[in-house]
C-alpha positions in Angstrom: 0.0 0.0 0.0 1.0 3.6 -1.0 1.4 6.4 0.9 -1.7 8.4 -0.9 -1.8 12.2 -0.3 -4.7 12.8 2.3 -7.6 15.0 1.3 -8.7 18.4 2.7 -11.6 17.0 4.1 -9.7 14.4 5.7 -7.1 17.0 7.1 -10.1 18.7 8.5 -11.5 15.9 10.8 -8.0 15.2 11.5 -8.4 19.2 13.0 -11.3 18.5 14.6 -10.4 15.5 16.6 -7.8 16.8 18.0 -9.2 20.2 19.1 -11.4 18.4 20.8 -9.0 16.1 22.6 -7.5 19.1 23.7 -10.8 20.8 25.0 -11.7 17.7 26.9 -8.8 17.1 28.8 -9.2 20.9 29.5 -12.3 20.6 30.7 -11.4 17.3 32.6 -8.5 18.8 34.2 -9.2 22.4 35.7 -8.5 22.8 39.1 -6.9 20.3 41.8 -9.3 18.2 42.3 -13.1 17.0 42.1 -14.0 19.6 45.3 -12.2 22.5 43.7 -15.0 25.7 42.5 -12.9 28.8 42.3 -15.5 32.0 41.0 -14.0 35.5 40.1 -15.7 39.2 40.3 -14.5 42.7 39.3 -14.4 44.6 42.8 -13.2 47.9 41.2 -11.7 48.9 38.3 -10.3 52.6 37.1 -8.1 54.2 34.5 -4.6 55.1 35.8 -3.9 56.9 31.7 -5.1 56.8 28.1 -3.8 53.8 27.5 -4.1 51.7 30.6 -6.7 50.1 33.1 -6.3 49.3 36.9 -8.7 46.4 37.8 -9.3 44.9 41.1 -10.4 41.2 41.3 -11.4 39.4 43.5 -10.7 34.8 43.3 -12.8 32.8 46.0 -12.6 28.9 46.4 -16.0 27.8 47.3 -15.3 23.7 47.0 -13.4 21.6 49.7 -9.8 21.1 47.8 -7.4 23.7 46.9 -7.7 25.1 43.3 -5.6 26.6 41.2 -7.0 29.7 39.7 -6.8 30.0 35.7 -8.9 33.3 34.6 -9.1 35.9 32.0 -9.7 39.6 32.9 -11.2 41.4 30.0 -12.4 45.0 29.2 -14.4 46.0 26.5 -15.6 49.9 25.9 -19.0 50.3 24.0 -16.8 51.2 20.4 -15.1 47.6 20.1 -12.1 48.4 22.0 -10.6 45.5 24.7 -8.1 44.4 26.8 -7.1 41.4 28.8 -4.8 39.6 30.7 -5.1 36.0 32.2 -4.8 35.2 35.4 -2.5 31.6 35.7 -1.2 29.8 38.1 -2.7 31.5 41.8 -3.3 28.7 44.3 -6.6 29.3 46.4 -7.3 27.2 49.5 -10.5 25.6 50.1 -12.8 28.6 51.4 -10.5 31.0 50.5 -10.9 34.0 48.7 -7.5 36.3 47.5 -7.9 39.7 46.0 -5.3 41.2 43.9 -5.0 43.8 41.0 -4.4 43.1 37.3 -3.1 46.0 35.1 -4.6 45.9 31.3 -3.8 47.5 28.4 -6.7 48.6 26.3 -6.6 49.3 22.8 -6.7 52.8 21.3 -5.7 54.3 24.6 -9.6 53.8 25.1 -9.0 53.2 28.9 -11.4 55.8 29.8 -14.5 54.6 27.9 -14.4 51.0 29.1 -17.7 50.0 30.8 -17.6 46.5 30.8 -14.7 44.4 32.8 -15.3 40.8 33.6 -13.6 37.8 35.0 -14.2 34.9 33.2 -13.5 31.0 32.4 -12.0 30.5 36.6 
């Protein structure tokens, strides 16, 4: 048998599978274990200059096994405009809530006109 030259359809499930290999073991594997349910919320946030955005957050642990924390702060202004950072690696005990700040940059030196910031994907 041949090597024959694979189609682009079959390149494409090739793709697909894999993404969603990776997206399950994602899934599967977020925090430290089975008790772990870490939520995040925007406490404050504010514009320190044109171009950049001071936001408070808050991480709490609401299951029974320490978590490790992996979110994304993002801003968004009404015109389109965004920034974001993610938030990787912050160990939270079981019951525990940590707050800390996250700088952003936002695009267009728009920092002023963001009204939206959210935590999201903990």
């Amino acid at each position: 048998m041949a090597n024959e030259p694979t189609t682009p359809g079959q390149t494409l499930v090739g793709v697909i599978v894999v993404v969603a290999v990776v997206w399950f073991v994602a899934t599967q594997c977020h925090g430290s274990g089975s008790g772990s349910q870490i939520t995040g919320r925007v406490v404050d946030y504010q514009a320190v200059d044109a171009g950049h955005l001071q936001v408070v957050v808050e991480l709490t642990n609401q299951g029974s096994d320490t978590a490790t924390a992996n979110c994304t702060v993002e801003a968004t202004t009404p015109y389109g405009d965004m920034g974001f950072d993610y938030l990787a690696g912050e160990s939270v005990g079981p019951g525990e809530t940590k707050t800390g700040t996250v700088g952003l940059i936002i695009q267009n030196n728009a920092a002023a006109l963001v009204n939206q910031v959210e935590v999201k994907d903990c």
